[in-house]
C-alpha positions in Angstrom: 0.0 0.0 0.0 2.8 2.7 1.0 4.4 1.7 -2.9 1.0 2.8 -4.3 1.1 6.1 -2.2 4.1 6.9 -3.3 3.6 6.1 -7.1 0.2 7.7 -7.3 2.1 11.1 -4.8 4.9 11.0 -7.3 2.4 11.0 -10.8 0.3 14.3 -9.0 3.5 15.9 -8.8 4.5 15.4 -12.4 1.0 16.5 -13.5 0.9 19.8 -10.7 4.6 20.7 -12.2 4.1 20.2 -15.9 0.7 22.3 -15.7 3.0 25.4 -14.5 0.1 26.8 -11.7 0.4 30.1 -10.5 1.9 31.8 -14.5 -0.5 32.2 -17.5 1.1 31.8 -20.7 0.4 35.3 -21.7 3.2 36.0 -19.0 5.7 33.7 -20.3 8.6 34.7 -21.7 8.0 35.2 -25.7 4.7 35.1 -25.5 4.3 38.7 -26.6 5.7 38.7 -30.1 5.6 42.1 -31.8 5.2 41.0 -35.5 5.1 44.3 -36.7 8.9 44.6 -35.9 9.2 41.5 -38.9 7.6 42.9 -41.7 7.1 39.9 -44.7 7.8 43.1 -47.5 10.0 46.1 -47.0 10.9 48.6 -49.6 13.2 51.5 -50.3 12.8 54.4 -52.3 16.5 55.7 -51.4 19.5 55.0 -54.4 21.1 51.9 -53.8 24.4 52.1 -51.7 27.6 51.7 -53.8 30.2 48.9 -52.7 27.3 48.2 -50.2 27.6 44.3 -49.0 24.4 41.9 -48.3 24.4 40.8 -44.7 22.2 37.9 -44.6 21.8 35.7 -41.0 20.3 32.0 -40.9 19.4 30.3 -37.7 20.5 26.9 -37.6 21.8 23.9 -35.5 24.8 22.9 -38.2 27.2 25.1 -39.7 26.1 26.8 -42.7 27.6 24.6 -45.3 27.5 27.3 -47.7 28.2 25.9 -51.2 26.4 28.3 -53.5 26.6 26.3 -57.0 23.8 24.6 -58.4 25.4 21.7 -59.7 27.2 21.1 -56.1 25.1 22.0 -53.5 23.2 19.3 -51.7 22.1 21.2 -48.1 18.4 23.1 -47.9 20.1 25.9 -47.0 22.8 26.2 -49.6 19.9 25.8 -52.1 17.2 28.8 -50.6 20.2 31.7 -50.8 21.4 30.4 -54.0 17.6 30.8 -55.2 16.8 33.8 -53.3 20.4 35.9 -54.2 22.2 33.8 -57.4 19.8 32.0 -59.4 18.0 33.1 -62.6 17.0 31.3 -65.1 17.3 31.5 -69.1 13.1 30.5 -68.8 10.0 32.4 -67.3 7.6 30.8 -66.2 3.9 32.2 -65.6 1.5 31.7 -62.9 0.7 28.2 -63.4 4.2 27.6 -64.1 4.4 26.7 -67.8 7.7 28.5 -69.4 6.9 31.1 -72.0 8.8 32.8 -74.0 9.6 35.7 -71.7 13.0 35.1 -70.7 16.3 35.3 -72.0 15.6 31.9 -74.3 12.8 29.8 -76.0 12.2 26.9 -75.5 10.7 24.4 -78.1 9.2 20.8 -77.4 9.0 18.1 -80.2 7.1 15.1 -77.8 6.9 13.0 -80.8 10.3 13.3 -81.9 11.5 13.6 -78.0 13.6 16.7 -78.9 13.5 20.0 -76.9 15.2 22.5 -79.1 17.1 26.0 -76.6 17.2 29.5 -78.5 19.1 31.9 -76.8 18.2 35.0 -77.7 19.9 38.1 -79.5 21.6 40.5 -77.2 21.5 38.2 -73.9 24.7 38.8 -72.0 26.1 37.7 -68.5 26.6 39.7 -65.6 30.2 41.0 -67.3 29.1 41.7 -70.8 30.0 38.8 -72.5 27.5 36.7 -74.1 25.7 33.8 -73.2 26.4 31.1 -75.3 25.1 27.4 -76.5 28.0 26.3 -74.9 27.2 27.7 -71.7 23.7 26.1 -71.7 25.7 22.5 -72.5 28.3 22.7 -69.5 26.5 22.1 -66.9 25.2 18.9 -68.1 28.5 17.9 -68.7 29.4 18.4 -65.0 26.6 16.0 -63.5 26.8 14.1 -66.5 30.8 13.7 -66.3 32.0 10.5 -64.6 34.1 12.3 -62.0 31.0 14.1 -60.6 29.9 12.7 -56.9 27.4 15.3 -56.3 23.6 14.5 -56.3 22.2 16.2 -59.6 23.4 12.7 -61.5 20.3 10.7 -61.3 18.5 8.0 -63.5 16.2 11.5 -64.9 19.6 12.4 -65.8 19.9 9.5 -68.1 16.7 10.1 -70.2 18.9 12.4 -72.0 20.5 10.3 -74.6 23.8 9.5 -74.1 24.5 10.9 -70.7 24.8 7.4 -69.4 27.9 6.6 -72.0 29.4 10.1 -71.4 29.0 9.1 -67.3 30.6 5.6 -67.3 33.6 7.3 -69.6 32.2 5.0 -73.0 32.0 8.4 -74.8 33.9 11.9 -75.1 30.1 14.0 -75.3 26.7 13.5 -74.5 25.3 12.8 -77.8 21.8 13.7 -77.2 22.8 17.2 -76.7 24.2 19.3 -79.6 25.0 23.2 -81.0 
């Protein structure tokens, strides 16, 4: 009987401690949040700072691994700043997220033929003035595609291109599915 007590005394103090008596959760600590002091939007109508740098903090357990390349990346994080601050693509898409031909290049789909046909077009330049190229549209797939290449972009989608199998177990020198 005194075992019972002290189980049954021991389980009413667990419950009367986890319950927190005597503090309502309005007076917790945090449990005022002002949101206003985190606005979603912000905007400036001042001329943007010269030589100015981009702080930009993450709250996390792990280190920030902080590979910011497309084709190397493999951590969450990496991937939101590189599509928040050093993405863009040669596509736009619109609101139900079918590419037009908006962007920097066309894009044309043969289904029956299973041929999707890139034109980049006139006047499309990178960031220093030189122009963006069919080769620079082709590199990238070389580098998943090449058999050296650990990352994770290499998968069996990958090999629905024709030839990017050969050119990743070394059989060939290109991916013959893709050409200029």
């Amino acid at each position: 009987m005194k075992k019972w007590k002290l189980i049954i005394t021991f389980l009413v103090l667990i419950f009367v401690v986890s319950c927190n008596p005597g503090k309502k959760r309005s007076e917790m600590p945090g449990a005022k949040l002002n949101l206003s002091l985190f606005p979603e939007k912000t905007s400036n109508n001042e001329p943007a700072v010269q030589g100015g740098t981009l702080q930009v903090a993450i709250v996390k357990d792990d280190p920030l691994v902080g590979v910011f390349n497309e084709t190397f990346y493999s951590d969450g994080y990496d991937g939101d700043i590189i599509s928040m601050f050093l993405s863009s693509s040669i596509f736009e898409v619109d609101e139900n997220f079918e590419i037009t031909d908006k962007g920097p290049a066309i894009l044309t789909v043969d289904a029956k033929n299973k041929k999707a046909t890139i034109k980049i077009k006139d006047g499309i330049k990178w960031s220093d003035g030189q122009p963006l190229t069919a080769d620079d549209i082709i590199f990238p797939y070389e580098i998943v595609g090449h058999k050296d290449y650990t990352g994770v972009r290499y998968t069996e989608e990958s090999q629905k291109i024709v030839g990017m199998k050969e050119y990743h177990d070394g059989k060939a020198p290109n991916i013959s599915g893709i050409k200029k």
